[in-house]
C-alpha positions in Angstrom: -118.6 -106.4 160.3 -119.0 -106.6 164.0 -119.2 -109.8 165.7 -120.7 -111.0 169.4 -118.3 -113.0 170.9 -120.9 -114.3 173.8 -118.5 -116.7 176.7 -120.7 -119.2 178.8 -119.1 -121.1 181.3 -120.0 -123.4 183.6 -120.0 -121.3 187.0 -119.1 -124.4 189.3 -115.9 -124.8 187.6 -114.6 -121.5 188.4 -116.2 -121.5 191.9 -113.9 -124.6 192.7 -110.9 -123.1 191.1 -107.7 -122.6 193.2 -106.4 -118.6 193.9 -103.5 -119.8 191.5 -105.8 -121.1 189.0 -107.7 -118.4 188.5 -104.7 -115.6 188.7 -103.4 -117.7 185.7 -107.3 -117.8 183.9 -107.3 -113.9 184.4 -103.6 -113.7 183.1 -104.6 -115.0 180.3 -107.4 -112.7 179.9 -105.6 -109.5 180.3 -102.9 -111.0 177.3 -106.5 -111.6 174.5 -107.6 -108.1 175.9 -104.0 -106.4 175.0 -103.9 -108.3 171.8 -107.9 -107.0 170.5 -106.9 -103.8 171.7 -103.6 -103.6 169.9 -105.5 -104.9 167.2 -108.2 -102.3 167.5 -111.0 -104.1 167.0 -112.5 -104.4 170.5 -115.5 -102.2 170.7 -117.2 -103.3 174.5 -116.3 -106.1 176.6 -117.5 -107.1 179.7 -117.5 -109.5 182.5 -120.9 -110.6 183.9 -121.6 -110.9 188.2 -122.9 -115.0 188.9 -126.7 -115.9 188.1 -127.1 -116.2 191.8 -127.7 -112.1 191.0 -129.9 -112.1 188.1 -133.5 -110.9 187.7 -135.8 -111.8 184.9 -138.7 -110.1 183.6 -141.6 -111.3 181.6 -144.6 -109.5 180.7 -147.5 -111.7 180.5 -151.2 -109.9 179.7 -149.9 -106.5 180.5 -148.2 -107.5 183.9 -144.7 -107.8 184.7 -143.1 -111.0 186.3 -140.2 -111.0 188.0 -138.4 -114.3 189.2 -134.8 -114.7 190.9 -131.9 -116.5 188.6 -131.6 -116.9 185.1 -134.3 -117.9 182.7 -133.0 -121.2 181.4 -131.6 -124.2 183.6 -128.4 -124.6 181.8 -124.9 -125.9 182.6 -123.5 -123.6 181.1 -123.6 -119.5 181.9 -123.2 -116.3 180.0 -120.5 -115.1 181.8 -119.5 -112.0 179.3 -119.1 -110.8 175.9 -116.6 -108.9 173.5 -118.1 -107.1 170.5 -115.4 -106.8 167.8 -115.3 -105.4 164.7 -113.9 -108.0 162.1 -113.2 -108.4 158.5 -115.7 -111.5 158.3 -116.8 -114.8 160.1 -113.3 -116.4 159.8 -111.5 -113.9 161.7 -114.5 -113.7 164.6 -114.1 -117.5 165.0 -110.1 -117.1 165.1 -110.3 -114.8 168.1 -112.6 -116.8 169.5 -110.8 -120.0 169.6 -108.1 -117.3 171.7 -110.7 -116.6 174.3 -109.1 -118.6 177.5 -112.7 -119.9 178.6 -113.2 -121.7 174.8 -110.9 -124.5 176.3 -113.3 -125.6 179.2 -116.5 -123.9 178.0 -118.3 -122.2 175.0 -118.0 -119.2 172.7 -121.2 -118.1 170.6 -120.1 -115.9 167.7 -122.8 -114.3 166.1 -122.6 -111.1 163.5 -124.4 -107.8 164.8 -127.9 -106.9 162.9 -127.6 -103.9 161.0 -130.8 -102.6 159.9 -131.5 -100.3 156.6 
């Protein structure tokens, strides 16, 4: 089954972070992505630009809407995603409790749709 591993953080926090502190925060990131790909069950992952450069579009009666920032006034950020292909919920929830940001901010899990 696949599984969504979805990371918000809050984007102030990592802003304020030392050059040291985030070296180690990225360290730690390139050991999770060794161990899913060693694994081989890492099927995209990707590391999201700050909302200060997002666009969101709405169409309302026919016309689009555009508006600077993210849609929701939130703490917390997407700030990437890994898709992986698991045996079931437990094991999607284990990796996710390895994902360095789960310490200071939040990891969605949530199963891939699969249609027909």
């Amino acid at each position: 089954m696949q599984y969504m591993l979805l990371i918000y953080v809050d984007e102030n926090r990592e802003a304020a972070m030392s050059e040291e502190e985030f070296g180690r925060l990225f360290a730690e990131y390139e050991k999770f992505d060794e161990a899913v790909r060693e694994k081989g069950i890492v099927l995209s992952t990707a590391a999201l630009q700050p909302t200060s450069t997002a666009t969101t579009v709405q169409v309302r009666d026919g016309k689009t809407i555009t508006m600077d920032g993210p849609y929701a006034e939130a703490k917390e950020h997407l700030g990437g995603y890994y898709m992986l292909e698991c045996a079931d919920l437990d094991e999607a929830l284990e990796w996710a409790a390895k994902i360095p940001d789960a310490a200071h901010g939040t990891i969605e899990v949530r199963p891939k749709m699969v249609f027909g």
